[in-house]
HTML snippet that shows the backbone in 3Dmol.js (N, CA, C, O; Angstrom):
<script src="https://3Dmol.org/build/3Dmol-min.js"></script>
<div id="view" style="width:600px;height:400px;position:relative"></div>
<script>
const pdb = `
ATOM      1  N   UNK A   1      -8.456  21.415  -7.018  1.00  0.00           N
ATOM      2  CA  UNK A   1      -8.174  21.201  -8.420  1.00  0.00           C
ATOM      3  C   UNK A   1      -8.873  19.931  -8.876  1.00  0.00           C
ATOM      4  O   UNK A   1      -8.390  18.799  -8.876  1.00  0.00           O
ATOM      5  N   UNK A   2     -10.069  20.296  -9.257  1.00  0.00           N
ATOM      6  CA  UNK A   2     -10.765  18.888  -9.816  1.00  0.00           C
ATOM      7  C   UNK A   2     -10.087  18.079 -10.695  1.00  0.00           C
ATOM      8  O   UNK A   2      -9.538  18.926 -11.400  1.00  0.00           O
ATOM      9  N   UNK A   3      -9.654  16.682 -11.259  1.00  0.00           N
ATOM     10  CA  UNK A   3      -9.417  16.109 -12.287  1.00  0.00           C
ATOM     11  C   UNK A   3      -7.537  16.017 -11.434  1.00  0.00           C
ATOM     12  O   UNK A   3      -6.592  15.604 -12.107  1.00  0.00           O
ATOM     13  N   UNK A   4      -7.413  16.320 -10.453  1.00  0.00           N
ATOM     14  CA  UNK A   4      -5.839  16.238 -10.354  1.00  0.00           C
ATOM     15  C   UNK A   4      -5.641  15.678  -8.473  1.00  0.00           C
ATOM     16  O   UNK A   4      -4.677  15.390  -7.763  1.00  0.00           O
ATOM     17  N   UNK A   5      -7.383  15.763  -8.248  1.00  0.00           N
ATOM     18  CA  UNK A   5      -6.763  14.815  -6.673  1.00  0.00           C
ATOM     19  C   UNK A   5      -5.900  13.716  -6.351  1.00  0.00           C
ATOM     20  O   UNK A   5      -5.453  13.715  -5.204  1.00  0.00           O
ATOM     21  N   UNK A   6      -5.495  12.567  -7.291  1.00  0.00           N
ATOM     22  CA  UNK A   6      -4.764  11.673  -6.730  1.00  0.00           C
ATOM     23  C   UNK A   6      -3.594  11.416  -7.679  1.00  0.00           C
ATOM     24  O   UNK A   6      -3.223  10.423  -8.304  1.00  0.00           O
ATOM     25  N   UNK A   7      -3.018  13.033  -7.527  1.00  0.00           N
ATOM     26  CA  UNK A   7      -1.290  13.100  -8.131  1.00  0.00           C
ATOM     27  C   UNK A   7      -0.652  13.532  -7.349  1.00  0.00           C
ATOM     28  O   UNK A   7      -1.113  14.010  -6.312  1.00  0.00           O
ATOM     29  N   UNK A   8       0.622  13.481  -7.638  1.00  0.00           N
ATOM     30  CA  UNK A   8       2.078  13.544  -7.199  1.00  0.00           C
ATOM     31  C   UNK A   8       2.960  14.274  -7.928  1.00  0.00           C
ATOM     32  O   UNK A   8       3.185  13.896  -9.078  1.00  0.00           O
ATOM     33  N   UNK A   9       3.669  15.519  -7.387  1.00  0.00           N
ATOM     34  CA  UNK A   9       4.683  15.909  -7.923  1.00  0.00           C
ATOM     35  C   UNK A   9       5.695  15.508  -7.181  1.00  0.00           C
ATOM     36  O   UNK A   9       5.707  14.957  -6.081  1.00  0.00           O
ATOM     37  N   UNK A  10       6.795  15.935  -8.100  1.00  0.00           N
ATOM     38  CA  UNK A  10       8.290  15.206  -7.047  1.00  0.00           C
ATOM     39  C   UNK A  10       9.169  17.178  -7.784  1.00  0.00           C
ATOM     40  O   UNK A  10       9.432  17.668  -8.882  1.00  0.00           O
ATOM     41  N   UNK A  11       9.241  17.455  -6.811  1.00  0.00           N
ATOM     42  CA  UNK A  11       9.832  19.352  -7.164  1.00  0.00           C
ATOM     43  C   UNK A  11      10.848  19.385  -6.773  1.00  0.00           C
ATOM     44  O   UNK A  11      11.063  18.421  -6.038  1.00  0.00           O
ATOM     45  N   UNK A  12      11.987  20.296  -6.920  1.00  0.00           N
ATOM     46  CA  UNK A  12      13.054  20.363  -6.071  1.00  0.00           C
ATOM     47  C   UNK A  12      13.181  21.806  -5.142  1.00  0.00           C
ATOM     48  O   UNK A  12      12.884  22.813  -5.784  1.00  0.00           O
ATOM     49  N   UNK A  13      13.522  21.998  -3.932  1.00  0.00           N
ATOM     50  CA  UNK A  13      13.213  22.816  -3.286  1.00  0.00           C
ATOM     51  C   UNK A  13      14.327  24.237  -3.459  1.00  0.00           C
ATOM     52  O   UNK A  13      15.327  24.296  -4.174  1.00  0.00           O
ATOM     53  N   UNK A  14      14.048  24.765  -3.009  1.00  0.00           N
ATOM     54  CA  UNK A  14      15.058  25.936  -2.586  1.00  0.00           C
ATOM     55  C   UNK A  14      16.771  25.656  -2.173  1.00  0.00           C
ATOM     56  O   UNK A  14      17.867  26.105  -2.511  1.00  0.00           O
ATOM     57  N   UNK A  15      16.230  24.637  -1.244  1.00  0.00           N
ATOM     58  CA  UNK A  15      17.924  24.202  -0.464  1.00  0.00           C
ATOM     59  C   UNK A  15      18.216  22.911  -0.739  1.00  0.00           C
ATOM     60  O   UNK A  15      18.749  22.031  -0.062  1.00  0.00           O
ATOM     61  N   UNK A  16      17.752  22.936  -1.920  1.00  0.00           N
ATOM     62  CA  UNK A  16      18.251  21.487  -3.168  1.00  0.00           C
ATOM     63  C   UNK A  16      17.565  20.289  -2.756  1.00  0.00           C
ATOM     64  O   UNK A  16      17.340  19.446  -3.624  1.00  0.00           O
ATOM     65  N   UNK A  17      17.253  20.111  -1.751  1.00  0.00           N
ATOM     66  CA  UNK A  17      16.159  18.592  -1.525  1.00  0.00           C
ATOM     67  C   UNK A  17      15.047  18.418  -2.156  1.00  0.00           C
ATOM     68  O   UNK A  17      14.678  19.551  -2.463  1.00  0.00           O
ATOM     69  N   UNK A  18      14.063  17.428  -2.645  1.00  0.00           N
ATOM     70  CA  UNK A  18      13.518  16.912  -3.327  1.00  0.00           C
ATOM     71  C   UNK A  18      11.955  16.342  -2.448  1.00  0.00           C
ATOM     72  O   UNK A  18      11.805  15.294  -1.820  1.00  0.00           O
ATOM     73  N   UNK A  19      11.177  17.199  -2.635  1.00  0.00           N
ATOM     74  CA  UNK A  19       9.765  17.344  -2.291  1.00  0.00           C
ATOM     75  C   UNK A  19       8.971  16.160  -2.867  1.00  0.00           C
ATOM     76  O   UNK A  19       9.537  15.422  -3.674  1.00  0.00           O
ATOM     77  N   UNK A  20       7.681  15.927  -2.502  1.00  0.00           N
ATOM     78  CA  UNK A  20       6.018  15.265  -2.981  1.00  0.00           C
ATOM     79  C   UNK A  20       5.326  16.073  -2.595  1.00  0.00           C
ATOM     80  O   UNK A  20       5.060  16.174  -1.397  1.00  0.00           O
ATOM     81  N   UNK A  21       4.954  16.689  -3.308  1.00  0.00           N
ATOM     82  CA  UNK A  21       3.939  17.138  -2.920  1.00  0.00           C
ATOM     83  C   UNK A  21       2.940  16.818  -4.014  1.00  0.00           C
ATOM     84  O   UNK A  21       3.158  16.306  -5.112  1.00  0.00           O
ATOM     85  N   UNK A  22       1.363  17.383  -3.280  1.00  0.00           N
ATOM     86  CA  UNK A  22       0.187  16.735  -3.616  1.00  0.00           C
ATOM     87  C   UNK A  22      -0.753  18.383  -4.099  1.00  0.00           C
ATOM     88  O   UNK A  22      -0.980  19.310  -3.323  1.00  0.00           O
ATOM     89  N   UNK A  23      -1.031  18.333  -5.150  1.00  0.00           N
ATOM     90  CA  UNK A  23      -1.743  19.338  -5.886  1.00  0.00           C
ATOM     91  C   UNK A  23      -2.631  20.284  -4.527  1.00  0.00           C
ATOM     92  O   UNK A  23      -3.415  19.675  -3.799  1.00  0.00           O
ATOM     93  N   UNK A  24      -2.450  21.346  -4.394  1.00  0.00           N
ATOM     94  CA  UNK A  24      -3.577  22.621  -3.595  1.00  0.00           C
ATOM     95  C   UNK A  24      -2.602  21.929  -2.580  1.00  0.00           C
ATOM     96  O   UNK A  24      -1.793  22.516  -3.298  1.00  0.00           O
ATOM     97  N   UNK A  25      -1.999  21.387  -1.799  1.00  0.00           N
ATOM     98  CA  UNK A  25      -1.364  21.129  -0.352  1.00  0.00           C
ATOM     99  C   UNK A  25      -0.170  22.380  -0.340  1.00  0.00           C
ATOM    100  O   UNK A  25       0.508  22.783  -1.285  1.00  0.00           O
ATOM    101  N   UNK A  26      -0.178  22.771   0.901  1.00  0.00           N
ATOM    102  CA  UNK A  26       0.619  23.937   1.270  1.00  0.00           C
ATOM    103  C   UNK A  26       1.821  23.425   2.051  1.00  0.00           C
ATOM    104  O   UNK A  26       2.642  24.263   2.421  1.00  0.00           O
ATOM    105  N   UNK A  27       2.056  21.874   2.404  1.00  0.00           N
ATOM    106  CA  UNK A  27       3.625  21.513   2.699  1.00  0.00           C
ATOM    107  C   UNK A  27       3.441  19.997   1.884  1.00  0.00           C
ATOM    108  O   UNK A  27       2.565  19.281   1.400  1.00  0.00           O
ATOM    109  N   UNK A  28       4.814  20.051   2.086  1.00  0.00           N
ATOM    110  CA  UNK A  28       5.348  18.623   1.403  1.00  0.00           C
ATOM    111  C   UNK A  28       4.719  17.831   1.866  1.00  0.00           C
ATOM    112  O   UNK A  28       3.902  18.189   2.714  1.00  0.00           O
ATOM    113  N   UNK A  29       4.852  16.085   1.429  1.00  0.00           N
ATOM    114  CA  UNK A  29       4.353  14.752   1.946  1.00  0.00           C
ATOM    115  C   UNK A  29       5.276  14.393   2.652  1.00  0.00           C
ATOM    116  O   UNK A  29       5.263  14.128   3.854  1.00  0.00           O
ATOM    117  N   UNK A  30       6.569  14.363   1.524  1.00  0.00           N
ATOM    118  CA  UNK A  30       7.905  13.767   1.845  1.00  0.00           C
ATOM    119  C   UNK A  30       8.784  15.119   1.252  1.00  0.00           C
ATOM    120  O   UNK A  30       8.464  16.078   0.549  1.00  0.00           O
ATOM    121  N   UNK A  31      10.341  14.587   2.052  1.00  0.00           N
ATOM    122  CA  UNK A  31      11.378  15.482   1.286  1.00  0.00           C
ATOM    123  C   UNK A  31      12.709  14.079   1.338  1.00  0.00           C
ATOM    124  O   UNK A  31      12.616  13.015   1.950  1.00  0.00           O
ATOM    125  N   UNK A  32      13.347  14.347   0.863  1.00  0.00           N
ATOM    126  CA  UNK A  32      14.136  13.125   0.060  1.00  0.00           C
ATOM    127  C   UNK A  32      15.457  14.246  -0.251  1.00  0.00           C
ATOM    128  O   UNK A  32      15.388  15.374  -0.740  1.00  0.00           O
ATOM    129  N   UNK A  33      16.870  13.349   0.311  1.00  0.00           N
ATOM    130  CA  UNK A  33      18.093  14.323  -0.546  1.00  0.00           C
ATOM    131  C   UNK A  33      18.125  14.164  -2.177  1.00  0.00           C
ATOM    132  O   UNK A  33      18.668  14.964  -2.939  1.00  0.00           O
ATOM    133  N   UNK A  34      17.392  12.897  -2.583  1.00  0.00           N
ATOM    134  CA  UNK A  34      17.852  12.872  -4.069  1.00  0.00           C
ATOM    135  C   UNK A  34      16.486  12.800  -4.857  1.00  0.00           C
ATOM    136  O   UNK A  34      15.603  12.162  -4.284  1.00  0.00           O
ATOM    137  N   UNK A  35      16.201  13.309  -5.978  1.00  0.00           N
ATOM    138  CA  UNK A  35      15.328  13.195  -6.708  1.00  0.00           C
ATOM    139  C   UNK A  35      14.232  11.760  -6.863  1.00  0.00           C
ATOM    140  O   UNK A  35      13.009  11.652  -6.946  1.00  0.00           O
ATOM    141  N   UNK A  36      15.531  10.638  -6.849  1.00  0.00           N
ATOM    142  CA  UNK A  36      15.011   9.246  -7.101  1.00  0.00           C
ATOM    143  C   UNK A  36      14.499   8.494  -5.784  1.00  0.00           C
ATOM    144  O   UNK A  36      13.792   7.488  -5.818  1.00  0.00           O
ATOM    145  N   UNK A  37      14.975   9.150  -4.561  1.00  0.00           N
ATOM    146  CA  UNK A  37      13.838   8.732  -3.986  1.00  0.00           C
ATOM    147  C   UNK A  37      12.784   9.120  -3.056  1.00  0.00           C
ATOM    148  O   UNK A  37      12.121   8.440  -2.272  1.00  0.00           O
ATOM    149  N   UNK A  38      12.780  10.379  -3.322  1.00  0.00           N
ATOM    150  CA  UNK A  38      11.383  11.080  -3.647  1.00  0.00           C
ATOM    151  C   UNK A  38      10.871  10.629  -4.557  1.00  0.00           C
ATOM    152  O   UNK A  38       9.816  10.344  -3.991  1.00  0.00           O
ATOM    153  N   UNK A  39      10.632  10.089  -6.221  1.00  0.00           N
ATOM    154  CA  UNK A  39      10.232   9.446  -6.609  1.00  0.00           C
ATOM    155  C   UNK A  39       9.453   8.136  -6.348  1.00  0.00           C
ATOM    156  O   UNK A  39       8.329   7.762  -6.685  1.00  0.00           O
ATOM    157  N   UNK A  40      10.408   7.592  -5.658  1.00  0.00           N
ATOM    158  CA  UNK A  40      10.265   6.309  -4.797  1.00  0.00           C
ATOM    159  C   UNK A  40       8.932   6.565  -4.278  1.00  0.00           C
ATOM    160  O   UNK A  40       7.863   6.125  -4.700  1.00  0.00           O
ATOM    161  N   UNK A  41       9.181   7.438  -3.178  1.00  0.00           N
ATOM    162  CA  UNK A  41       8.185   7.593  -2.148  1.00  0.00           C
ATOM    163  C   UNK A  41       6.909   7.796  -2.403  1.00  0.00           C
ATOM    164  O   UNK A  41       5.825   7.422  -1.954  1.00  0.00           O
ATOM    165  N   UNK A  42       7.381   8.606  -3.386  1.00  0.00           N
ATOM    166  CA  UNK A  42       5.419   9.231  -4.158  1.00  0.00           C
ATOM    167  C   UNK A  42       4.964   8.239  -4.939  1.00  0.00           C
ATOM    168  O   UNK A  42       3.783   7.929  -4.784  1.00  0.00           O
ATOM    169  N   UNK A  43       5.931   7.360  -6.161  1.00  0.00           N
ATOM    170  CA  UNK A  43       5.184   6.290  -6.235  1.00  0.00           C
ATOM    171  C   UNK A  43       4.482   5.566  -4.899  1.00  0.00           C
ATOM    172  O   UNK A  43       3.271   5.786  -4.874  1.00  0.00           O
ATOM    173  N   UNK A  44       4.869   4.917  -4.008  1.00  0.00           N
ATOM    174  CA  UNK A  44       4.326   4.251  -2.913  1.00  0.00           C
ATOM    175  C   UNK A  44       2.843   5.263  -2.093  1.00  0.00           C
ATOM    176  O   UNK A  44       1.848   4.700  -1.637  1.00  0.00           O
ATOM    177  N   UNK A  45       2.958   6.100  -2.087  1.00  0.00           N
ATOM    178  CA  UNK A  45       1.903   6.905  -1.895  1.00  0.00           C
ATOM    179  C   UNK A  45       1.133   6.911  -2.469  1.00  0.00           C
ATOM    180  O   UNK A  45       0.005   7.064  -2.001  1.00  0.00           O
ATOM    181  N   UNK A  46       1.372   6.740  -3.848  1.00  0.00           N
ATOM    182  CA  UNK A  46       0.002   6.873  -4.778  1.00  0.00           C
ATOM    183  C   UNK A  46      -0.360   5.842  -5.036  1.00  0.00           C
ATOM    184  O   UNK A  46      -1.580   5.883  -5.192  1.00  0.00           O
ATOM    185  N   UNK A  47       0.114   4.672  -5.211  1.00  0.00           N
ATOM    186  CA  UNK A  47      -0.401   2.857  -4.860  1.00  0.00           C
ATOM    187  C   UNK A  47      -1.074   2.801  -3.805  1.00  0.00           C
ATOM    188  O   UNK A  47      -2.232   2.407  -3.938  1.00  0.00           O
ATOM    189  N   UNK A  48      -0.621   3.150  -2.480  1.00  0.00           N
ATOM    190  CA  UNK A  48      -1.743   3.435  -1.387  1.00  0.00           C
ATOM    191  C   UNK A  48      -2.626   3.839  -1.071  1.00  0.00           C
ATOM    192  O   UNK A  48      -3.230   3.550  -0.038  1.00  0.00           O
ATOM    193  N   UNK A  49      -3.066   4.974  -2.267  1.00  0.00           N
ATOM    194  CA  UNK A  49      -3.814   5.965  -1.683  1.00  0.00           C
ATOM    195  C   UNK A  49      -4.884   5.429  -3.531  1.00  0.00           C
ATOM    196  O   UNK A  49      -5.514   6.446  -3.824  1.00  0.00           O
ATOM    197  N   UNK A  50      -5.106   4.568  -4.362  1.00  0.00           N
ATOM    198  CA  UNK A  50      -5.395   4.294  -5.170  1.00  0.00           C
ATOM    199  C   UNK A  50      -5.067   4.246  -6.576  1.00  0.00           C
ATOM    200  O   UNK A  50      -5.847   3.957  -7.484  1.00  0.00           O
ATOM    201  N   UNK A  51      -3.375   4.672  -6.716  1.00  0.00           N
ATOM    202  CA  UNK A  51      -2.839   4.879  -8.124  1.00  0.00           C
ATOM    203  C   UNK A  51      -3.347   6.389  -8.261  1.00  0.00           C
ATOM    204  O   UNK A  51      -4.068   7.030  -7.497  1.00  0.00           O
ATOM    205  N   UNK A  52      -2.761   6.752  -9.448  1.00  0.00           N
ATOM    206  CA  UNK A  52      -2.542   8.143  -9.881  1.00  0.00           C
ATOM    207  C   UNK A  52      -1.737   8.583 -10.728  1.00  0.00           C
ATOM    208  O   UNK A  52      -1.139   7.794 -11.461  1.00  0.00           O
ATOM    209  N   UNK A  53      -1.550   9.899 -10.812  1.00  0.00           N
ATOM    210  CA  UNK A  53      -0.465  10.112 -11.489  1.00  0.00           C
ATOM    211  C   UNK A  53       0.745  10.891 -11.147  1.00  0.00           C
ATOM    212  O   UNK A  53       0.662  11.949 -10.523  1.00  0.00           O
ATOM    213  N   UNK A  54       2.004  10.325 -11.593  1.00  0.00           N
ATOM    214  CA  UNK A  54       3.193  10.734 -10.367  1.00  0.00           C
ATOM    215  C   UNK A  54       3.855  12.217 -11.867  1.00  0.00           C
ATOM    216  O   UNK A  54       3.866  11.900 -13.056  1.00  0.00           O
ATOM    217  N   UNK A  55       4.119  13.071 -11.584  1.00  0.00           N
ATOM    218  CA  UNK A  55       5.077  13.875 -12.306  1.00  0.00           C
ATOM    219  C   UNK A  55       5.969  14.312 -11.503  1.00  0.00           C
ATOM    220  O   UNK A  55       5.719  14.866 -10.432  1.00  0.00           O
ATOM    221  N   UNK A  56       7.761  13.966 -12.237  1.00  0.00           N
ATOM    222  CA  UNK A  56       8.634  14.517 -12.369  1.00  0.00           C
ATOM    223  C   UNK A  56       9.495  15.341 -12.686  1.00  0.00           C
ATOM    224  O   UNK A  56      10.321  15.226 -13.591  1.00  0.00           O
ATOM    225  N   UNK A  57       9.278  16.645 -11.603  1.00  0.00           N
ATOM    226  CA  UNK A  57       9.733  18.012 -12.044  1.00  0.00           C
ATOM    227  C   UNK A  57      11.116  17.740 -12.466  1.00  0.00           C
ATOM    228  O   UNK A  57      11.518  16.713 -11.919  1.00  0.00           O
ATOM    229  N   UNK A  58      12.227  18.424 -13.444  1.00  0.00           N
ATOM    230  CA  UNK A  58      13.512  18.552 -13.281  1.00  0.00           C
ATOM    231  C   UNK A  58      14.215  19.873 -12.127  1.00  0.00           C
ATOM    232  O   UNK A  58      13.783  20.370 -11.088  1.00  0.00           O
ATOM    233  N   UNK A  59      15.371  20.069 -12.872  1.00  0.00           N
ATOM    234  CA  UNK A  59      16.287  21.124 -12.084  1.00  0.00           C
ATOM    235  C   UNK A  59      15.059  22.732 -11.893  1.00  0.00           C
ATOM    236  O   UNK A  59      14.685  23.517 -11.022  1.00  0.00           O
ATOM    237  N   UNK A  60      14.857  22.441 -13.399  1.00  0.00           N
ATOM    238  CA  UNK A  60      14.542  23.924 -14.241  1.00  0.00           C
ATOM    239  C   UNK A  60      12.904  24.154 -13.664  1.00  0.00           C
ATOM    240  O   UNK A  60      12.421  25.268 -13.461  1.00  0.00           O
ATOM    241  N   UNK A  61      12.281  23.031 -13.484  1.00  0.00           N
ATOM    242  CA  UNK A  61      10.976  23.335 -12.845  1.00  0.00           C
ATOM    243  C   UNK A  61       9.869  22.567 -13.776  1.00  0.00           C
ATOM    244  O   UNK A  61       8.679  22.345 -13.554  1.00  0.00           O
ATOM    245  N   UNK A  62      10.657  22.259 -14.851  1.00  0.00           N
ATOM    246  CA  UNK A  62       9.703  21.910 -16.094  1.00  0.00           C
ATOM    247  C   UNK A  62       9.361  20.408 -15.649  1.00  0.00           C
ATOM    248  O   UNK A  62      10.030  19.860 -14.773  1.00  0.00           O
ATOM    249  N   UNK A  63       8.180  19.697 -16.355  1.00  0.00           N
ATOM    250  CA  UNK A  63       7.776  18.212 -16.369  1.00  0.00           C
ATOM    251  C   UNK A  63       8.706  17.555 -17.098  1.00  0.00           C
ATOM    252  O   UNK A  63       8.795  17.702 -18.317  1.00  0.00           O
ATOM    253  N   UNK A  64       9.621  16.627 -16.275  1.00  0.00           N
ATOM    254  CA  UNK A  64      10.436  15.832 -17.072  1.00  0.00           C
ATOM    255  C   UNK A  64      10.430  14.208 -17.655  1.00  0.00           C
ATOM    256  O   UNK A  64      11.020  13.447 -18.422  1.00  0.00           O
ATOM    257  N   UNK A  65       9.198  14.298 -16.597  1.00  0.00           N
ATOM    258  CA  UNK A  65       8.606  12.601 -16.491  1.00  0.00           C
ATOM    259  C   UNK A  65       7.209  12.251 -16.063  1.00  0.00           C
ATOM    260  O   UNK A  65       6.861  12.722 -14.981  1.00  0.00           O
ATOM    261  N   UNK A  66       6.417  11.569 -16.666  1.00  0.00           N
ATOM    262  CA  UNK A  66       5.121  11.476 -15.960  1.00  0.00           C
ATOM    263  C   UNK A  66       5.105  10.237 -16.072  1.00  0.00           C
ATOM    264  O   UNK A  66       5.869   9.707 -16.878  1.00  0.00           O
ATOM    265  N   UNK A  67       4.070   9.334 -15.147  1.00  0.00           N
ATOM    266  CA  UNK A  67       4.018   8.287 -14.886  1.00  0.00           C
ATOM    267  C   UNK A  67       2.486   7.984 -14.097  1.00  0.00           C
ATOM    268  O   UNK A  67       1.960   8.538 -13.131  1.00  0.00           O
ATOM    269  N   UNK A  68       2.173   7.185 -14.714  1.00  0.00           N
ATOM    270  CA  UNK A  68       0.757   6.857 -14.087  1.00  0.00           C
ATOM    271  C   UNK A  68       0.694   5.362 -13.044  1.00  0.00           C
ATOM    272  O   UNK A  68       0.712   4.244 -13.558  1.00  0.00           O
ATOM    273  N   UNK A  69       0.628   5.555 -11.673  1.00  0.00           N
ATOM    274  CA  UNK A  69       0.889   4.750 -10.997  1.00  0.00           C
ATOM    275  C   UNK A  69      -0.608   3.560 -10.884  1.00  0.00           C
ATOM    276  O   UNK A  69      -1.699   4.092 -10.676  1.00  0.00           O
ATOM    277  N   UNK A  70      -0.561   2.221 -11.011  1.00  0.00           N
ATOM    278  CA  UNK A  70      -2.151   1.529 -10.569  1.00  0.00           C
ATOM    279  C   UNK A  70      -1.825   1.254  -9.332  1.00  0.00           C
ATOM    280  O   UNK A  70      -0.813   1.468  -8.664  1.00  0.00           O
ATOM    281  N   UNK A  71      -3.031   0.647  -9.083  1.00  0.00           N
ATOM    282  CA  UNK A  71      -3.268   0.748  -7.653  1.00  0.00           C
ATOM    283  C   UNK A  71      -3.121  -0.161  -6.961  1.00  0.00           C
ATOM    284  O   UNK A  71      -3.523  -1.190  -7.504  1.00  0.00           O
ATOM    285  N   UNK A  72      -2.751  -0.301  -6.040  1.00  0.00           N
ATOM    286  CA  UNK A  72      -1.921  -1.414  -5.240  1.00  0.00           C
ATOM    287  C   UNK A  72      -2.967  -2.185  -4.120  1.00  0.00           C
ATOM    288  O   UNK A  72      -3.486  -1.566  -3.192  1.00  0.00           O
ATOM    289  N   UNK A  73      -3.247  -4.089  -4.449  1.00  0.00           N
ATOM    290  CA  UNK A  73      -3.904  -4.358  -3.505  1.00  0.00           C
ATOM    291  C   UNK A  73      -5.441  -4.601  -4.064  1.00  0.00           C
ATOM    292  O   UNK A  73      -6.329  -5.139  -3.403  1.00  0.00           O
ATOM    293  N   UNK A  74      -5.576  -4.109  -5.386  1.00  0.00           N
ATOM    294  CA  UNK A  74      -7.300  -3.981  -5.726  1.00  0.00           C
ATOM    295  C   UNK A  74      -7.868  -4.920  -5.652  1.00  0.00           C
ATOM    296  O   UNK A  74      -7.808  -5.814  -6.496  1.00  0.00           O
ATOM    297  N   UNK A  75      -8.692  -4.954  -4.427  1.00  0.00           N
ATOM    298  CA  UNK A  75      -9.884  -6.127  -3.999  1.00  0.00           C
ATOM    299  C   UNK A  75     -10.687  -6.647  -5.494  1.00  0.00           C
ATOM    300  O   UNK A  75     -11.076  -7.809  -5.613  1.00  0.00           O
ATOM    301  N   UNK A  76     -10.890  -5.469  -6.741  1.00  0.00           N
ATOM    302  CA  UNK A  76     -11.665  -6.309  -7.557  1.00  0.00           C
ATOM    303  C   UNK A  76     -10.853  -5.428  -8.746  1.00  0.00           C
ATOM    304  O   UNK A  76     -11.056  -4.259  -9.072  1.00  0.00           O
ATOM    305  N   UNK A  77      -9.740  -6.506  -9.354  1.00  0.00           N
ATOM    306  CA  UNK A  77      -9.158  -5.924 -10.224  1.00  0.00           C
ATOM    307  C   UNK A  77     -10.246  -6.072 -11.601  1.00  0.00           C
ATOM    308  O   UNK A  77     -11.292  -6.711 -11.489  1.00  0.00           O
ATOM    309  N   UNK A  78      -9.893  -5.475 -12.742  1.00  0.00           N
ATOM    310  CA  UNK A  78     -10.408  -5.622 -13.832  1.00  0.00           C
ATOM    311  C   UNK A  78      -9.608  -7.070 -14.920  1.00  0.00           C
ATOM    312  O   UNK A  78      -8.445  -7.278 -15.267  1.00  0.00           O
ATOM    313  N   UNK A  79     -10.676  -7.681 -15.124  1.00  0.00           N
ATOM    314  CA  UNK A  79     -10.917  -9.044 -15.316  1.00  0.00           C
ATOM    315  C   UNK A  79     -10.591  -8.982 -16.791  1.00  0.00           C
ATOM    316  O   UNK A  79     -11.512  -8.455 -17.415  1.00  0.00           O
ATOM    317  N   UNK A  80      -9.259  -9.466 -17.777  1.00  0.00           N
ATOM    318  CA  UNK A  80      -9.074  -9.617 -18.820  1.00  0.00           C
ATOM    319  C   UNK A  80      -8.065  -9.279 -19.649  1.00  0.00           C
ATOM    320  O   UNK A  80      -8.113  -9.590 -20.839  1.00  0.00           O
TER     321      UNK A  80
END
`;
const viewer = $3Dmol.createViewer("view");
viewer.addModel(pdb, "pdb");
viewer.setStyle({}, {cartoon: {color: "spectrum"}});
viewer.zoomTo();
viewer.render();
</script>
């Protein structure tokens, strides 16, 4: 999926736990009992891995939250 490599969903599963997964990946990153920290986690993933963008599925499946993570650590931040 061009234009969507360095995102994060946070989904909720079948047997109610709370996924990351990463766009075209066929298993989770993380699974988490509660929504918020699966959240957690995928933020920290995506600071690591260069910022991105994190979305927050709800119950229903729909986008309930998006969030654009920067990047954690940048040897040459932008100056201003």
């Amino acid at each position: 999926m061009a234009g969507q490599a360095n995102s994060r969903d946070v989904v909720q599963r079948a047997d109610g736990s709370w996924a990351v997964t990463k766009p075209g990946a066929e298993r989770a990153l993380y699974t988490a009992d509660t929504q918020a920290d699966a959240a957690r986690r995928a933020s920290e993933l995506l600071r690591r891995d260069g910022g991105g963008e994190l979305r927050i599925h709800g119950t229903d499946g729909q986008v309930r939250d998006q969030r654009t993570i920067a990047p954690g650590n940048d040897p040459n931040p932008p100056k201003g």
